[in-house]
LUMFI-720234 format. One record per residue: residue number from 0; x, y, z of N, C-alpha, C in turn. Coordinates in nm, 3 decimals. Layout:
! LUMFI-720234
resi=NUM n.u=X n.v=Y n.w=Z ca.u=X ca.v=Y ca.w=Z c.u=X c.v=Y c.w=Z;
...
END
This chain:
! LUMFI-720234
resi=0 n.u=10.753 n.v=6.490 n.w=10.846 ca.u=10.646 ca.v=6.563 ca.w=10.780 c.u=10.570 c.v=6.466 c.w=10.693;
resi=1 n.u=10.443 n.v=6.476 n.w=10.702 ca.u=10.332 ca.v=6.372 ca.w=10.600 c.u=10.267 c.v=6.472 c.w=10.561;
resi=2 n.u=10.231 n.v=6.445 n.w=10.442 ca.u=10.095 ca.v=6.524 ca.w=10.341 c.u=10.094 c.v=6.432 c.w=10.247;
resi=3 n.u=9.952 n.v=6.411 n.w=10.294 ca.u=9.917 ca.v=6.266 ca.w=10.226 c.u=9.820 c.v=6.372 c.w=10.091;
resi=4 n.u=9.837 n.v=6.278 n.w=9.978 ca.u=9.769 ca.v=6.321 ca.w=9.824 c.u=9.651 c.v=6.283 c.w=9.832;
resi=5 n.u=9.579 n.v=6.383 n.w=9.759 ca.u=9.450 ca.v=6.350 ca.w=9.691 c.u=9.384 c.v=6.364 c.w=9.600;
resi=6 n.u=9.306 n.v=6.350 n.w=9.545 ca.u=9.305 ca.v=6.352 ca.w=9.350 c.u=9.248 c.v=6.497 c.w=9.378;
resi=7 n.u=9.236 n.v=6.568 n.w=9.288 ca.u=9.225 ca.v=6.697 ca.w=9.258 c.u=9.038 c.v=6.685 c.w=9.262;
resi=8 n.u=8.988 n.v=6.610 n.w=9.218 ca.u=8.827 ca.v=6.591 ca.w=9.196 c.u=8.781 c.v=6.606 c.w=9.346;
resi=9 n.u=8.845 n.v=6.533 n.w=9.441 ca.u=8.779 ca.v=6.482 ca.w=9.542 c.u=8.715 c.v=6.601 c.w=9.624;
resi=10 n.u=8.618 n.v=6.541 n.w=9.704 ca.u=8.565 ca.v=6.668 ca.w=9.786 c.u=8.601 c.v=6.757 c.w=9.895;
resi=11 n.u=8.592 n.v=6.890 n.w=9.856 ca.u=8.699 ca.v=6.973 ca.w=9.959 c.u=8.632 c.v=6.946 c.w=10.067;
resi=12 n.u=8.538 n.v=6.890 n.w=10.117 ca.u=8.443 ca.v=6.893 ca.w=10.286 c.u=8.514 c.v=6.778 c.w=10.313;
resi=13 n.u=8.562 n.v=6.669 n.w=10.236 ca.u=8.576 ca.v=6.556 ca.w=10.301 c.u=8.714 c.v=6.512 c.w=10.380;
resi=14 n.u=8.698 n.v=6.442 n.w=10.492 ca.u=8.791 ca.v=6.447 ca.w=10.620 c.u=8.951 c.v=6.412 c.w=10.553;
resi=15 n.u=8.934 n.v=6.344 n.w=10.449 ca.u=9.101 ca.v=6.335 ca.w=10.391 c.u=9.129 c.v=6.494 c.w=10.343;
resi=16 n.u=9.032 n.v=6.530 n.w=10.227 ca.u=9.090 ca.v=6.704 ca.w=10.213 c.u=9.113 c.v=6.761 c.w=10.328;
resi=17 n.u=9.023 n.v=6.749 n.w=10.415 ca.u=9.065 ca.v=6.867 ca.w=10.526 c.u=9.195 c.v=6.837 c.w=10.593;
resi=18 n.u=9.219 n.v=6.711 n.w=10.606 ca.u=9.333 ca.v=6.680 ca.w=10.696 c.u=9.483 c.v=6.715 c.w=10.632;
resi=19 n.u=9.489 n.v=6.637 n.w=10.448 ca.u=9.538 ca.v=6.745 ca.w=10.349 c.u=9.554 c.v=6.893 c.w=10.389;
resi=20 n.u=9.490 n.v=6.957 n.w=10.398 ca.u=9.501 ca.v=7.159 ca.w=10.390 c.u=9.544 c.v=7.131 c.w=10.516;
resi=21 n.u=9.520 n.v=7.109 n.w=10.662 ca.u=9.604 ca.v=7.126 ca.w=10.725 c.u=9.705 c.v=7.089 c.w=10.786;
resi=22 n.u=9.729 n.v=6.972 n.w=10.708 ca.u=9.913 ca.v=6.942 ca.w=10.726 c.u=9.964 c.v=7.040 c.w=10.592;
resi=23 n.u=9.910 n.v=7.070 n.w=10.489 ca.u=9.993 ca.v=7.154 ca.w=10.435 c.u=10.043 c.v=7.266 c.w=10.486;
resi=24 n.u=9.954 n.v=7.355 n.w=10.519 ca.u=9.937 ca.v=7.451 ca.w=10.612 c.u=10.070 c.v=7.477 c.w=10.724;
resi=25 n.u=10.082 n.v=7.333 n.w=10.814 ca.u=10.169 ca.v=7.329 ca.w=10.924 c.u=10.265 c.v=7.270 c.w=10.826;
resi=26 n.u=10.303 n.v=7.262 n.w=10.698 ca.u=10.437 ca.v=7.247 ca.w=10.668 c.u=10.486 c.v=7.378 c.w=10.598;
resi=27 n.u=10.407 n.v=7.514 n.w=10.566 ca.u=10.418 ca.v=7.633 ca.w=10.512 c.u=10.460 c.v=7.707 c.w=10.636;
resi=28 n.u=10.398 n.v=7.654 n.w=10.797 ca.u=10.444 ca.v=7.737 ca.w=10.900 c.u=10.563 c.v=7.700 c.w=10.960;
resi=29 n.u=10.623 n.v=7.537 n.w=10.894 ca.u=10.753 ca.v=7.463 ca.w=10.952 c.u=10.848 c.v=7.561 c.w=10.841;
resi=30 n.u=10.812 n.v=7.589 n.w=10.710 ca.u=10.862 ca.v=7.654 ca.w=10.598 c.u=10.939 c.v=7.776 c.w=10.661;
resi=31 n.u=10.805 n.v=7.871 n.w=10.730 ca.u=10.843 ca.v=7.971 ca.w=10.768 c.u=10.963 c.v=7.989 c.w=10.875;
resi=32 n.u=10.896 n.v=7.909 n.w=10.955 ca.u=11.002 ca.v=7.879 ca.w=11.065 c.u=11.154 c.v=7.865 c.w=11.023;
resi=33 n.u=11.182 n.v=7.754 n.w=10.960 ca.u=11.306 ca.v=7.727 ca.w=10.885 c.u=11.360 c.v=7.866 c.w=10.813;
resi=34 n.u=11.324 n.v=7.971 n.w=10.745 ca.u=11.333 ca.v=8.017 ca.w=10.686 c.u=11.396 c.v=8.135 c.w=10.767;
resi=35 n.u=11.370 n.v=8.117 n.w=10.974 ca.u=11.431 ca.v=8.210 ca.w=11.023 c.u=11.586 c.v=8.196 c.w=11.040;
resi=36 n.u=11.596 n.v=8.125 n.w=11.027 ca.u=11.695 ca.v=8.058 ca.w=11.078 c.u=11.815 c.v=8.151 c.w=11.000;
resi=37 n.u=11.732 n.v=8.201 n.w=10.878 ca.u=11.880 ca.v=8.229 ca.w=10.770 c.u=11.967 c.v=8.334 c.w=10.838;
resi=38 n.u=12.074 n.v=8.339 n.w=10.831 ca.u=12.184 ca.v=8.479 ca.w=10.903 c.u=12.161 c.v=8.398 c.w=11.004;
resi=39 n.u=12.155 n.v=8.292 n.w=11.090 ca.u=12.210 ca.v=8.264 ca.w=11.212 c.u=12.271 c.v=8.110 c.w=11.164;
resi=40 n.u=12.216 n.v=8.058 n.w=11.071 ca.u=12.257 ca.v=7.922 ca.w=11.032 c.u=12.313 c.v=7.925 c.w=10.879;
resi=41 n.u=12.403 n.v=7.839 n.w=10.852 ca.u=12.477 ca.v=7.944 ca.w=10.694 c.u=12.378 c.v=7.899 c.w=10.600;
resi=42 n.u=12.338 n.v=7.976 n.w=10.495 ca.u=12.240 ca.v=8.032 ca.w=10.426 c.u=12.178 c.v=7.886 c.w=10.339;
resi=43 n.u=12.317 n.v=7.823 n.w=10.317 ca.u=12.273 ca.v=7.693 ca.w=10.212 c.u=12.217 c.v=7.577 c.w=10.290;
resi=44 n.u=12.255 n.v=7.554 n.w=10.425 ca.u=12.208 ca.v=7.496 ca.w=10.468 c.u=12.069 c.v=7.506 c.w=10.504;
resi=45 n.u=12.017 n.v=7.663 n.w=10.534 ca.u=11.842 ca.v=7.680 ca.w=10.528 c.u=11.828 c.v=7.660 c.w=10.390;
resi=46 n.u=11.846 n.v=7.667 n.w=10.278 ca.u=11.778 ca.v=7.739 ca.w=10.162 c.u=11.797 c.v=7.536 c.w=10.123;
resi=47 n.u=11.873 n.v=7.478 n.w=10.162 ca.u=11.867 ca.v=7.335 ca.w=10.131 c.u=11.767 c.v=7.271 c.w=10.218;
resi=48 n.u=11.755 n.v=7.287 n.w=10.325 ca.u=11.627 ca.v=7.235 ca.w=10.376 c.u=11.484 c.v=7.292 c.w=10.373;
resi=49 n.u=11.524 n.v=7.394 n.w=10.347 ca.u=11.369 ca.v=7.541 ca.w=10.339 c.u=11.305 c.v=7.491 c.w=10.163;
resi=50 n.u=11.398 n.v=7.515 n.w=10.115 ca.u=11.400 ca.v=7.490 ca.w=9.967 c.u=11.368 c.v=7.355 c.w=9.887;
resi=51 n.u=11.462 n.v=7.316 n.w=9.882 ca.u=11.501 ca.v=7.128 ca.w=9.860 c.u=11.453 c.v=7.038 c.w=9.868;
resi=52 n.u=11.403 n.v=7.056 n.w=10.001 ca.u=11.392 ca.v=6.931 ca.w=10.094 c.u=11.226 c.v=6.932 c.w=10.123;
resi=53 n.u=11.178 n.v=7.114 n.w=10.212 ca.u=11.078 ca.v=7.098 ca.w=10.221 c.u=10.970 c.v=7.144 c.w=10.111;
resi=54 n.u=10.989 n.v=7.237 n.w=10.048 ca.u=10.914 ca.v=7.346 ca.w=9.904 c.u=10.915 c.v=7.202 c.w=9.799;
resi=55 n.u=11.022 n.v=7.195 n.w=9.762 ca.u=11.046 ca.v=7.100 ca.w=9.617 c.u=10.966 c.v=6.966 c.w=9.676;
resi=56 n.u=11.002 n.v=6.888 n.w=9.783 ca.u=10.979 ca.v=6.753 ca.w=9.818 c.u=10.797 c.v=6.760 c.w=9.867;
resi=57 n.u=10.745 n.v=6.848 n.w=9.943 ca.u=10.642 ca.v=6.804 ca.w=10.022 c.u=10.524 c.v=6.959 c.w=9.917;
resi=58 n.u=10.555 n.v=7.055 n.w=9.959 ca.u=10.478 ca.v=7.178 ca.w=9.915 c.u=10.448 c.v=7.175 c.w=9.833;
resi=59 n.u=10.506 n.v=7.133 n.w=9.700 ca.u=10.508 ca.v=7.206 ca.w=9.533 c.u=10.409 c.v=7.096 c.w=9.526;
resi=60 n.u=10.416 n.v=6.953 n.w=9.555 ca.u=10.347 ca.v=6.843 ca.w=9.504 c.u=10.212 c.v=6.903 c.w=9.517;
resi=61 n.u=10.159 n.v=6.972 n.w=9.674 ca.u=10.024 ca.v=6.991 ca.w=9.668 c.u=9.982 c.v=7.109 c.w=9.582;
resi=62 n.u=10.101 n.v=7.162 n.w=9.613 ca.u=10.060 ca.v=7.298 ca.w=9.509 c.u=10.016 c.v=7.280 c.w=9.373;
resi=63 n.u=10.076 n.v=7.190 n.w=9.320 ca.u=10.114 ca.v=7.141 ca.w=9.157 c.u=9.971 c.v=7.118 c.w=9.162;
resi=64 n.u=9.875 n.v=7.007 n.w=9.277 ca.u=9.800 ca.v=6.918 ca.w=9.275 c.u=9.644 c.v=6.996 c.w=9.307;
resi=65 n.u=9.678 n.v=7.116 n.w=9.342 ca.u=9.574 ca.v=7.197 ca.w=9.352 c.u=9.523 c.v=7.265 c.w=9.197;
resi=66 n.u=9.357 n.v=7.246 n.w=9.211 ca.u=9.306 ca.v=7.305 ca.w=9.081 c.u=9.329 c.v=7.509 c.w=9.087;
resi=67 n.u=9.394 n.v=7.502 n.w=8.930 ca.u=9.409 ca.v=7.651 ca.w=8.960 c.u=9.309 c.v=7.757 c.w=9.008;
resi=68 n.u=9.308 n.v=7.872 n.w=9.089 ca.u=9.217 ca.v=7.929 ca.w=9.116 c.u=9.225 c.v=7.985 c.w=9.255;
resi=69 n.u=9.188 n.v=8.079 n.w=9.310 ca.u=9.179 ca.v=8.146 ca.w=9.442 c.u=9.288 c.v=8.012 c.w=9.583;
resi=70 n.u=9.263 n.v=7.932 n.w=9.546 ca.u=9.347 ca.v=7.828 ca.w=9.668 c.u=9.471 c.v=7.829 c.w=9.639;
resi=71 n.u=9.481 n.v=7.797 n.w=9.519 ca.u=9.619 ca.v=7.766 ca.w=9.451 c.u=9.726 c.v=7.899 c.w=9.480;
resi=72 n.u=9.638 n.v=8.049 n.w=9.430 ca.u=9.712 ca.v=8.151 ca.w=9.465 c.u=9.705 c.v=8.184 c.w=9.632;
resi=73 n.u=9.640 n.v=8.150 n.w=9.682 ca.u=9.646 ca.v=8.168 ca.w=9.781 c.u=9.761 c.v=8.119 c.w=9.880;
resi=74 n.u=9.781 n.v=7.943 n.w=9.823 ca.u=9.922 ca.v=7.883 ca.w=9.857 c.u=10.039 c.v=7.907 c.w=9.815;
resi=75 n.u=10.052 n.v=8.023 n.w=9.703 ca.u=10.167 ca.v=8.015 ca.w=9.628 c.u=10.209 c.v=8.134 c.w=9.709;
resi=76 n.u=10.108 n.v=8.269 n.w=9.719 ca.u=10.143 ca.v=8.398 ca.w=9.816 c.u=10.207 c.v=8.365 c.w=9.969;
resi=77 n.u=10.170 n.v=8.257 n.w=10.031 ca.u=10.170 ca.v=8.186 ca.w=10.144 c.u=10.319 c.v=8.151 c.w=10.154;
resi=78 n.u=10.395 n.v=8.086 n.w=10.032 ca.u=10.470 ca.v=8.057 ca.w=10.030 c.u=10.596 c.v=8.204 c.w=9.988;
resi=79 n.u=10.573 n.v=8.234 n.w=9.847 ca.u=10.656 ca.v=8.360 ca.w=9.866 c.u=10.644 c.v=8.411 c.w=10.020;
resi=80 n.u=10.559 n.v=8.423 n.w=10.084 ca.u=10.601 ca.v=8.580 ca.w=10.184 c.u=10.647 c.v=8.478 c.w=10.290;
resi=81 n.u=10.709 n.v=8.378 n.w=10.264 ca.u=10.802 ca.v=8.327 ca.w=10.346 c.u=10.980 c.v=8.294 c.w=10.338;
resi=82 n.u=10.976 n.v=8.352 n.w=10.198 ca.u=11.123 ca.v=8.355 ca.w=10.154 c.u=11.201 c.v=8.459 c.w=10.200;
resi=83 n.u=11.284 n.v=8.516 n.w=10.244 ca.u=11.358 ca.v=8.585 ca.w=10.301 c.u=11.382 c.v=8.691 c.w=10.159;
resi=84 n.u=11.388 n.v=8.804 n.w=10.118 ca.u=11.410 ca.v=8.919 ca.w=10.024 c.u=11.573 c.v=8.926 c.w=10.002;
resi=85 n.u=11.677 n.v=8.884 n.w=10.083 ca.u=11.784 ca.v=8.884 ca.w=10.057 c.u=11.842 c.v=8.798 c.w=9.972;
resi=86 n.u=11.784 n.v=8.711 n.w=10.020 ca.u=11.845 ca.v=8.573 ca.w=9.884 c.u=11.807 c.v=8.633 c.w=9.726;
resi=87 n.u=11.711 n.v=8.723 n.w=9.732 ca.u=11.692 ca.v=8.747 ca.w=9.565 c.u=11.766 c.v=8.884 c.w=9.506;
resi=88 n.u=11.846 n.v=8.966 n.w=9.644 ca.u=11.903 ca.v=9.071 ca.w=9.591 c.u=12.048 c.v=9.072 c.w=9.459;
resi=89 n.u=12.064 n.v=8.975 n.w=9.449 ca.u=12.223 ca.v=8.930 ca.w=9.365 c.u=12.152 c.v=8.884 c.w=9.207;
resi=90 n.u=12.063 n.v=8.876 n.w=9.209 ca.u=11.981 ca.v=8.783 ca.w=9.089 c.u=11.974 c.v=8.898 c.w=8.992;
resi=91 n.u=11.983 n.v=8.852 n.w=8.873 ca.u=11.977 ca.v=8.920 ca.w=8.740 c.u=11.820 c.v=8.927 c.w=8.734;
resi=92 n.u=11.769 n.v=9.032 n.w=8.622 ca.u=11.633 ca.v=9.042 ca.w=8.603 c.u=11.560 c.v=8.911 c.w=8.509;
resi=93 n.u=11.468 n.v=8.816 n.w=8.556 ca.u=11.425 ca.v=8.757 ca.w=8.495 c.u=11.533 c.v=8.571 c.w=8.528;
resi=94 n.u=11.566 n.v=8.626 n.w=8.665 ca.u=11.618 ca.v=8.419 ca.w=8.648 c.u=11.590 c.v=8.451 c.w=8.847;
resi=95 n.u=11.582 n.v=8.294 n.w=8.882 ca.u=11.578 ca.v=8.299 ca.w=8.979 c.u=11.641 c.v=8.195 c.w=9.031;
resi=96 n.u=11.649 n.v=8.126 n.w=9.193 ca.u=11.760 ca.v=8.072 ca.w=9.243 c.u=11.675 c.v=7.918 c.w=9.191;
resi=97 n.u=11.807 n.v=7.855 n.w=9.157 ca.u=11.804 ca.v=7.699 ca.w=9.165 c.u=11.680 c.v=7.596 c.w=9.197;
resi=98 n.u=11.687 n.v=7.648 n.w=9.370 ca.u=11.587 ca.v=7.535 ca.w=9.383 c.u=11.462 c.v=7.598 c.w=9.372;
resi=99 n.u=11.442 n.v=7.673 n.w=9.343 ca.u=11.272 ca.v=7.784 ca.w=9.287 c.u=11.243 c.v=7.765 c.w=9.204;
resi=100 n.u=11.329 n.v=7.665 n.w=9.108 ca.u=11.290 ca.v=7.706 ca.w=8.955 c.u=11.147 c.v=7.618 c.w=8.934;
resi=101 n.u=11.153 n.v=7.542 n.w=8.957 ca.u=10.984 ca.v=7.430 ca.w=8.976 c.u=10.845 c.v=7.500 c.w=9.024;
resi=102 n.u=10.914 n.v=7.621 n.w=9.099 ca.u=10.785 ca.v=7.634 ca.w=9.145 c.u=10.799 c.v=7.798 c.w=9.080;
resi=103 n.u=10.887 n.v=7.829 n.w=9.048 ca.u=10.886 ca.v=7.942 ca.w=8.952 c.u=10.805 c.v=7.956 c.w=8.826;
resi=104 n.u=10.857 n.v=7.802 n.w=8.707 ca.u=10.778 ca.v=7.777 ca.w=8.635 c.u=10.651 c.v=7.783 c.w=8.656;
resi=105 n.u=10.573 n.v=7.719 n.w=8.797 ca.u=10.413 ca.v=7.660 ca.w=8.802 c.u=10.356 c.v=7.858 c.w=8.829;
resi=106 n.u=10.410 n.v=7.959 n.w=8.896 ca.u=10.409 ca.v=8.063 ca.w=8.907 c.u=10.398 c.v=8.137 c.w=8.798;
resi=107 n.u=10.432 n.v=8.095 n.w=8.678 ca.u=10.448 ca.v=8.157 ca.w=8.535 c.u=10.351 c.v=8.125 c.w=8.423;
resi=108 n.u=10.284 n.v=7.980 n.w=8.499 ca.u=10.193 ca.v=7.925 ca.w=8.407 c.u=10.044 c.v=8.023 c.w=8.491;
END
């Protein structure tokens, strides 16, 4: 997986942004994908590569790196409705799992 950075200023028309949004894009649909896997593959092992590996390592950076506003939520919804609803049934009100917490925080700001 590559998703190459770009300063937040730069121009959304221009061929590095665009190429940016859509490798992000195809790493939110590799996200999803991974994310089926859970109940057929044991749970830590998706939620370590779904989570961990791809959200924390490649996603959050652009997310973080996006100016707030209609895109930003747009990537963050993109991402929730790819988490599976079971992983959050055990959770106390007001904490969430481990490797979420990074992008929990940026969700709160």
């Amino acid at each position: 997986l590559f998703l190459p950075m770009t300063s937040t200023v730069e121009d959304k028309s221009s061929l590095r942004s665009k190429f940016q949004e859509r490798r992000f894009w195809s790493a939110v649909k590799l996200l999803s994908n991974v994310v089926l896997w859970d109940g057929i593959v044991q749970e830590d092992k998706v939620r370590d590569l779904g989570l961990s590996k791809l959200l924390n390592r490649y996603l959050l950076l652009n997310i973080l790196n996006t100016p707030l506003g209609p895109d930003n939520i747009e990537k963050c919804n993109k991402v929730v409705a790819c988490l599976p609803e079971r992983w959050f049934q055990d959770l106390k009100g007001g904490s969430t799992l481990p490797e979420l917490l990074n992008f929990s925080q940026h969700l709160l700001q």
